[in-house]
Backbone bond lengths (Angstrom), bond angles and torsions (degrees), N, CA, C in turn:
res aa  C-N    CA-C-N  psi(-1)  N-CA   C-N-CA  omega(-1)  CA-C   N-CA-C  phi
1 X - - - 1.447 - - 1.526 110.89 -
2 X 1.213 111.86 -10.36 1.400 103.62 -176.14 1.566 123.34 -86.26
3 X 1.351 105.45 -6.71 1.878 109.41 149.67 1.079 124.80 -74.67
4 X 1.376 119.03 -4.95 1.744 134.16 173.01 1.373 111.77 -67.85
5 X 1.750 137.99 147.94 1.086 142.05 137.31 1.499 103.04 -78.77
6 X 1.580 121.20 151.61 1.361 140.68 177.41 1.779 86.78 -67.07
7 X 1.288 133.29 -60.12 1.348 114.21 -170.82 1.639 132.25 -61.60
8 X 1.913 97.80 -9.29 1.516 119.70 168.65 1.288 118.07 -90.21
9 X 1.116 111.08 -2.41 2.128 115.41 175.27 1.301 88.72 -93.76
10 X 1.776 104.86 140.24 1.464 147.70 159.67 1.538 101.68 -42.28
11 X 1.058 95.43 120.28 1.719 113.07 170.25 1.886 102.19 -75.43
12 X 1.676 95.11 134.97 1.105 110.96 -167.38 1.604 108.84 -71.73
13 X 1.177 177.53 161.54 1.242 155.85 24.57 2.033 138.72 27.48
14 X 1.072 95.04 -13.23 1.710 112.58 -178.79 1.625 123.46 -124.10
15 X 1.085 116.01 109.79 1.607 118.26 -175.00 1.571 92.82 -45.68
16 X 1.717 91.39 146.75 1.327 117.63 -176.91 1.335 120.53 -50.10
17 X 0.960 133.31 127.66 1.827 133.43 160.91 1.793 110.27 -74.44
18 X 1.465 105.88 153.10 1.077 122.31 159.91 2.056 108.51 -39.72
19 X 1.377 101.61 139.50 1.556 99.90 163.75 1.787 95.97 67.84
20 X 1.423 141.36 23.73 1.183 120.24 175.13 1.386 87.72 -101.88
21 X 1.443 102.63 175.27 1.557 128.00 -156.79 1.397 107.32 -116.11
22 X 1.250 171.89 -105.04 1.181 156.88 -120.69 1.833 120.90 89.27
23 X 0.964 135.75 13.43 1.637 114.42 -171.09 1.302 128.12 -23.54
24 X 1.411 130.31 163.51 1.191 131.31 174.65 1.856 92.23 177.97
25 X 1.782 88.86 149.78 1.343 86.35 165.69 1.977 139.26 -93.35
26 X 0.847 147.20 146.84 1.470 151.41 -135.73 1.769 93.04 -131.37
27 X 2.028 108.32 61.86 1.192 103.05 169.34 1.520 129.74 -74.12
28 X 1.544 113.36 39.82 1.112 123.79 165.74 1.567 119.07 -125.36
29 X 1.475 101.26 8.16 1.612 88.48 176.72 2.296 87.34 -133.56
30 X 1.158 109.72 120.51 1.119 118.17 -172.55 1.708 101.25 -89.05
31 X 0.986 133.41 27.00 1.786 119.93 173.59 1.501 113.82 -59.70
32 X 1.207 107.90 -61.48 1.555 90.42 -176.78 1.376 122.27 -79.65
33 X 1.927 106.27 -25.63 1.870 97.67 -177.80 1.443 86.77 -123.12
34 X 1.439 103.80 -178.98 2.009 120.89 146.99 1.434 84.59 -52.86
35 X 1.558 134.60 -70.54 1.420 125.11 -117.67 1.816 90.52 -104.42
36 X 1.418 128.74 41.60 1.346 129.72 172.21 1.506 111.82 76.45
37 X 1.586 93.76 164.72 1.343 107.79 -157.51 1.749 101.53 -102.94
38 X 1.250 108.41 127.52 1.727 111.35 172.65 1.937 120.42 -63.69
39 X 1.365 116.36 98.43 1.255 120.42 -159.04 1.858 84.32 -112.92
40 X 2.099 107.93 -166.74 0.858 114.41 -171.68 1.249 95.10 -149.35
41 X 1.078 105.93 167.21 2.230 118.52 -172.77 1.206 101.31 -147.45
42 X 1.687 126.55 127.68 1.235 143.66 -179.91 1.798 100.36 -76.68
43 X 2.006 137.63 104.40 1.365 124.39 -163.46 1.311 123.34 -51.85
44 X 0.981 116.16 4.95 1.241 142.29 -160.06 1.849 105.39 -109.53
45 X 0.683 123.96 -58.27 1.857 110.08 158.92 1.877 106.56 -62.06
46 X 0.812 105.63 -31.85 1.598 92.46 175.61 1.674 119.15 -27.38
47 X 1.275 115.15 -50.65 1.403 111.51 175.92 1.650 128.54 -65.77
48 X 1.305 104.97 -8.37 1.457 121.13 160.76 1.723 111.69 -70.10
49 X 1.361 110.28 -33.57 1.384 106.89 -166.83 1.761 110.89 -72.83
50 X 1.359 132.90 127.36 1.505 120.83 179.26 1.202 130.91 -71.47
51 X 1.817 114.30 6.98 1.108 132.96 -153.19 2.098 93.37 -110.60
52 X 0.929 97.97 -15.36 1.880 122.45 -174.44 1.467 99.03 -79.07
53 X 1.776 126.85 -43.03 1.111 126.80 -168.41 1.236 125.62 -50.80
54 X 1.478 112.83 -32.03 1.227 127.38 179.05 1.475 117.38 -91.20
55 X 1.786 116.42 116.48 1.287 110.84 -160.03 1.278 81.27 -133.19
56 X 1.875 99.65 179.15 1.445 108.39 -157.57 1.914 79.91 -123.72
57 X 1.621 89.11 133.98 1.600 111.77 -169.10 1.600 98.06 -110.65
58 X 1.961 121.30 109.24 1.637 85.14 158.13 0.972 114.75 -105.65
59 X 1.810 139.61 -142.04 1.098 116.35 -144.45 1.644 98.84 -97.48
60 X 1.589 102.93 169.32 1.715 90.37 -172.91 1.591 102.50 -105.59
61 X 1.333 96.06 147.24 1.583 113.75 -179.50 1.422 108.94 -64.66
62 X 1.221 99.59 140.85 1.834 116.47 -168.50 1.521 94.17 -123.57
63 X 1.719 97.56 148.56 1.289 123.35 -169.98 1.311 109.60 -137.97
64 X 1.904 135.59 135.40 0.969 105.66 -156.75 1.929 77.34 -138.49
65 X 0.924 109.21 -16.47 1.926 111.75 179.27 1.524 106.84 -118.91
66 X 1.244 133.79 -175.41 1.041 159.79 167.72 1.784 94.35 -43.59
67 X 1.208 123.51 135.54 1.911 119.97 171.21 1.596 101.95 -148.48
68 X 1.221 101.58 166.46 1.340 107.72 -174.95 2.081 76.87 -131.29
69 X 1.508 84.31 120.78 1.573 95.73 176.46 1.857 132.54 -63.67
70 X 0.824 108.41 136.60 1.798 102.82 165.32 1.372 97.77 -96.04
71 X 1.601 90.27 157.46 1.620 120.17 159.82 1.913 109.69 -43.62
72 X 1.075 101.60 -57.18 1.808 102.45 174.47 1.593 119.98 -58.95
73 X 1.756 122.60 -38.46 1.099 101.73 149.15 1.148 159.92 -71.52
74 X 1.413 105.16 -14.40 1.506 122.44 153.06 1.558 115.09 -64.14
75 X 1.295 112.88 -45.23 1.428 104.03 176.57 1.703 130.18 -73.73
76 X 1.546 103.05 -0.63 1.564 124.51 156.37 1.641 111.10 -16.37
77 X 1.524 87.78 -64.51 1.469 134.39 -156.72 1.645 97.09 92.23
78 X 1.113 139.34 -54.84 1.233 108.31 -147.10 1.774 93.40 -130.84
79 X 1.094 119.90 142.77 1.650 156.50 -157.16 1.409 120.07 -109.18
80 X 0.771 130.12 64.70 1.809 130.45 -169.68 1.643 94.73 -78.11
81 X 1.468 116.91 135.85 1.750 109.32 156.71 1.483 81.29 -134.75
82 X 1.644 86.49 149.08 1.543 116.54 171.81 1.889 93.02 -136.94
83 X 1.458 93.45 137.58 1.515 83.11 175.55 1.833 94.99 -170.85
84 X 1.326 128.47 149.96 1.287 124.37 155.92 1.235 127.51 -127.83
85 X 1.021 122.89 74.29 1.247 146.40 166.57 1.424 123.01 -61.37
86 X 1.290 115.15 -12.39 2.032 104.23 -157.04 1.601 121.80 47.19
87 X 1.353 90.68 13.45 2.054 79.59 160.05 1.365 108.72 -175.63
88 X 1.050 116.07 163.81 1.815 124.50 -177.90 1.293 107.82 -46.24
89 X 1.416 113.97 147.69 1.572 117.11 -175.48 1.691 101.63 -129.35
90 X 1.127 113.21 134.03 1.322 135.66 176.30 1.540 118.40 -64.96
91 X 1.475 119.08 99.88 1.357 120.19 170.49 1.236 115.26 -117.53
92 X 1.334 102.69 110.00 1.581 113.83 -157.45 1.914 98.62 -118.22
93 X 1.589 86.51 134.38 1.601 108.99 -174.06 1.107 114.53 -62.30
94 X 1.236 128.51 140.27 1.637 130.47 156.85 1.330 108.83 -49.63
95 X 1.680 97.23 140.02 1.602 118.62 172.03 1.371 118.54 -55.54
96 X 1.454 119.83 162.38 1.517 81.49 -164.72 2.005 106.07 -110.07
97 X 1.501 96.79 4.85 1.331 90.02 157.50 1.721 115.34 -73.36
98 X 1.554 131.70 -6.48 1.392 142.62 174.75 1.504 107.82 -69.94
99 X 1.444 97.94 -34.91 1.815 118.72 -169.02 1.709 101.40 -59.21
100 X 1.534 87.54 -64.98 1.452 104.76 -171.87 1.253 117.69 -60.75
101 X 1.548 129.23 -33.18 1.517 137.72 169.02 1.447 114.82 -53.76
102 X 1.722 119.58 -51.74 0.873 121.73 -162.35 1.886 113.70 -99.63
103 X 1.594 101.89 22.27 1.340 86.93 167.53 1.955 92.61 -171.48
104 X 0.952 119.79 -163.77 1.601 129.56 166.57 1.121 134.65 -117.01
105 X 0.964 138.12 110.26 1.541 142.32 -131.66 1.021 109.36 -158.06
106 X 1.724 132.42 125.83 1.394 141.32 -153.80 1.527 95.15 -127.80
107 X 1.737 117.11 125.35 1.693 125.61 -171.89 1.558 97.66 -28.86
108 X 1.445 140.42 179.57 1.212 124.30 -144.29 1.205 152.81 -11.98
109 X 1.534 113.70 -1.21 1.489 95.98 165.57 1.587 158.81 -26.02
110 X 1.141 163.32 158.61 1.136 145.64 171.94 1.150 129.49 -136.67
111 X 1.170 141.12 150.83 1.497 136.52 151.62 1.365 114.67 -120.45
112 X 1.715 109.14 166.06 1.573 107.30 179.17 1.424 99.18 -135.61
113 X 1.484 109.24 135.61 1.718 115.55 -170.99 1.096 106.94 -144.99
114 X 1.715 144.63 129.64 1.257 149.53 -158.35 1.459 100.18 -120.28
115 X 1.560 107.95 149.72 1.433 114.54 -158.73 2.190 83.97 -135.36
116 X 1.100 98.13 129.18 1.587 103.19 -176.53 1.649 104.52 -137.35
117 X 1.097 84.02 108.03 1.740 117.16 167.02 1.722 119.05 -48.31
118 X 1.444 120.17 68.37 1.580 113.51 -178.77 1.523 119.09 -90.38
119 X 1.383 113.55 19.08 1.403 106.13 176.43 1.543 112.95 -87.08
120 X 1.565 115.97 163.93 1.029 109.61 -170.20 1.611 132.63 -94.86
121 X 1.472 110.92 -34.82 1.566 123.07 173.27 1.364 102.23 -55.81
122 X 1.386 103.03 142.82 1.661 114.69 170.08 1.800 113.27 -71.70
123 X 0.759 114.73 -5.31 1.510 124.88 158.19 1.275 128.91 -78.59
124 X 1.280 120.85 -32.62 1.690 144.64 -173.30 2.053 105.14 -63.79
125 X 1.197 121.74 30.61 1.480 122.07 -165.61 1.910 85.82 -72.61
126 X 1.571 93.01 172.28 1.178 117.76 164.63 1.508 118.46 -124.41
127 X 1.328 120.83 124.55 1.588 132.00 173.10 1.516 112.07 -116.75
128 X 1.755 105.00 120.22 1.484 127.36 -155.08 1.619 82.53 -90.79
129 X 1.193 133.13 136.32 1.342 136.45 -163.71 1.968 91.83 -137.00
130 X 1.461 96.11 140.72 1.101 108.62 172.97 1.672 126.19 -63.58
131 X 1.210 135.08 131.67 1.367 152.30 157.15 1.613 109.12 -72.90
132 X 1.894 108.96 140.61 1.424 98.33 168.72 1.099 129.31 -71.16
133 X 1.743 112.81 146.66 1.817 107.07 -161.16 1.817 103.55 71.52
134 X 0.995 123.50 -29.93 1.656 106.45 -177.03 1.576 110.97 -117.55
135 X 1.471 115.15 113.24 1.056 133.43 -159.79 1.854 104.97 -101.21
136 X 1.469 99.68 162.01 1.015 105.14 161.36 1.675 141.15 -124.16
137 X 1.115 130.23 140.53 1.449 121.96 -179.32 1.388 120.28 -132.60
138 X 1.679 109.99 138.64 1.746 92.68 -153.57 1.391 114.32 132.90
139 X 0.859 135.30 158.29 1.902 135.41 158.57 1.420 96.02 -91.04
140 X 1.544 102.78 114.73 1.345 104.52 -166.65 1.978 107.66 -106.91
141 X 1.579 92.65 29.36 1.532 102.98 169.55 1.604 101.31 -79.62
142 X 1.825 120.40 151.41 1.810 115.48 154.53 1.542 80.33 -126.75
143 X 1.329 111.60 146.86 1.602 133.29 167.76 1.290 110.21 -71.73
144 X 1.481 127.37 162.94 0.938 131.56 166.84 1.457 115.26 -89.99
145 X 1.015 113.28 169.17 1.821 119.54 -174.44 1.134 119.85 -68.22
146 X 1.559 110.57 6.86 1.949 114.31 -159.44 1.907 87.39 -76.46
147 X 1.372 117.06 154.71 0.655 114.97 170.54 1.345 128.81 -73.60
148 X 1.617 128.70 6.98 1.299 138.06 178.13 1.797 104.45 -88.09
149 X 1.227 99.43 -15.66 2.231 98.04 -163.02 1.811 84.17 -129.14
150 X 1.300 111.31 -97.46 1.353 103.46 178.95 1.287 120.54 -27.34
151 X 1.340 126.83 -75.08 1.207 135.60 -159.44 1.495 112.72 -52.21
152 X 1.387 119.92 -21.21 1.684 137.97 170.60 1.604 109.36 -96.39
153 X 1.200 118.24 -36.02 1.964 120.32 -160.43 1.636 83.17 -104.07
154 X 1.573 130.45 -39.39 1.692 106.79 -140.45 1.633 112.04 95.58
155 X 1.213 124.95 98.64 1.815 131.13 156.43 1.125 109.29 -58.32
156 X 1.041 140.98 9.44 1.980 129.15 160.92 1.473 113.06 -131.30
157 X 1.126 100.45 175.78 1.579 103.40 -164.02 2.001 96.06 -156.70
158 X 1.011 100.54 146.14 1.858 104.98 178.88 1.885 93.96 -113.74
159 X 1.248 92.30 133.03 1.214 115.72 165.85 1.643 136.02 -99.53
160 X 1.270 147.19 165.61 1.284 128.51 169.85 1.563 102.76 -157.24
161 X 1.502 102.03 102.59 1.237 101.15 176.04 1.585 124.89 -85.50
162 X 1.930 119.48 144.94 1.658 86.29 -168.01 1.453 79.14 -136.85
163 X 1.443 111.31 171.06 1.699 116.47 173.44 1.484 99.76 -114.77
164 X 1.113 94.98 133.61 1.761 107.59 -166.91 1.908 108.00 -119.92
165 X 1.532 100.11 -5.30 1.406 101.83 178.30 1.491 109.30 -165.12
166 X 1.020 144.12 -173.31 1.687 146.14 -158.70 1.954 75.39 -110.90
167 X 1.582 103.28 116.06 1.390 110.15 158.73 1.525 104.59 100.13
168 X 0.990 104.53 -15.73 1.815 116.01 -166.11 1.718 119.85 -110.01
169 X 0.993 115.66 124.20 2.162 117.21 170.85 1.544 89.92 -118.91
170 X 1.665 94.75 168.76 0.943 98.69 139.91 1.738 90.43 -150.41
171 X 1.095 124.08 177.45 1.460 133.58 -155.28 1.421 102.31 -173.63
172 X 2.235 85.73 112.08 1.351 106.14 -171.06 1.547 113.10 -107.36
173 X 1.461 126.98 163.97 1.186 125.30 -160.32 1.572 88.72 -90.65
174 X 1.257 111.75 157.87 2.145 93.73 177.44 1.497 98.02 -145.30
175 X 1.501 108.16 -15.18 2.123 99.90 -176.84 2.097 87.12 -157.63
């Protein structure tokens, strides 16, 4: 590999494994070139780096009735429902053979995606309902924004979905 440029290696396709490596170049330490030295990063210190903080958000999927979720809206990251109904609305997780179809996912992996409650009646809650194979853990109520539930509990909630088996999530409540 070392006749390779990093912009001439095959783009990966498969969530990361334990023990994978990362390259990048280190245009501040010149040993092997002028233009920096080709080093490696365990993905996993990445979140130490302050340069990581800044991520790219697109827009988040909105929900306005009762939905039974996809893999892509969860992978939004973030979930807005607005809805007035006069009663809790059912947002129920993708299955998790749906999980696994619609993206690549290595036995523990994770993601984290927040679901925020903008409706207004204090009745208007949201309940994250289990998918087959995709479980839930957590009080999987978010309040609405009325100032009697939200305005006391908080209208959003952080989620973290993880794959714990070929076909299988489960997705825990964490803030």
């Amino acid at each position: 590999m070392s006749d390779k440029k990093i912009s001439g290696l095959t783009a990966g396709s498969a969530a990361l494994a334990v023990g994978d490596l990362i390259p990048y170049v280190d245009v501040s330490d010149t040993t092997d070139a002028a233009s920096g030295t080709t080093k490696s990063i365990n993905p996993n210190d990445l979140a130490a780096d302050p340069l990581m903080l800044i991520k790219s958000q697109g827009t988040p999927n909105a929900q306005t009735v009762a939905a039974i979720l996809t893999i892509a809206n969860l992978l939004t990251k973030i979930i807005t429902g607005t809805h007035a109904a006069g009663a809790t609305q059912a947002y129920t997780l993708p299955t998790g053979t749906l999980c696994d179809a619609g993206a690549t996912f290595a036995v523990d992996s994770c993601f984290d995606w927040s679901l925020i409650n903008l409706s207004a009646a204090a009745i208007d809650t949201i309940t994250v309902t289990a998918g087959a194979d995709h479980t839930i853990v957590g009080n999987p109520i978010v309040q609405s924004a009325h100032v009697t539930t939200g305005g006391i509990y908080g209208n959003s909630a952080i989620f973290r979905t993880r794959k714990t088996a070929a076909n299988t999530f489960v997705t825990y409540r964490i803030a």
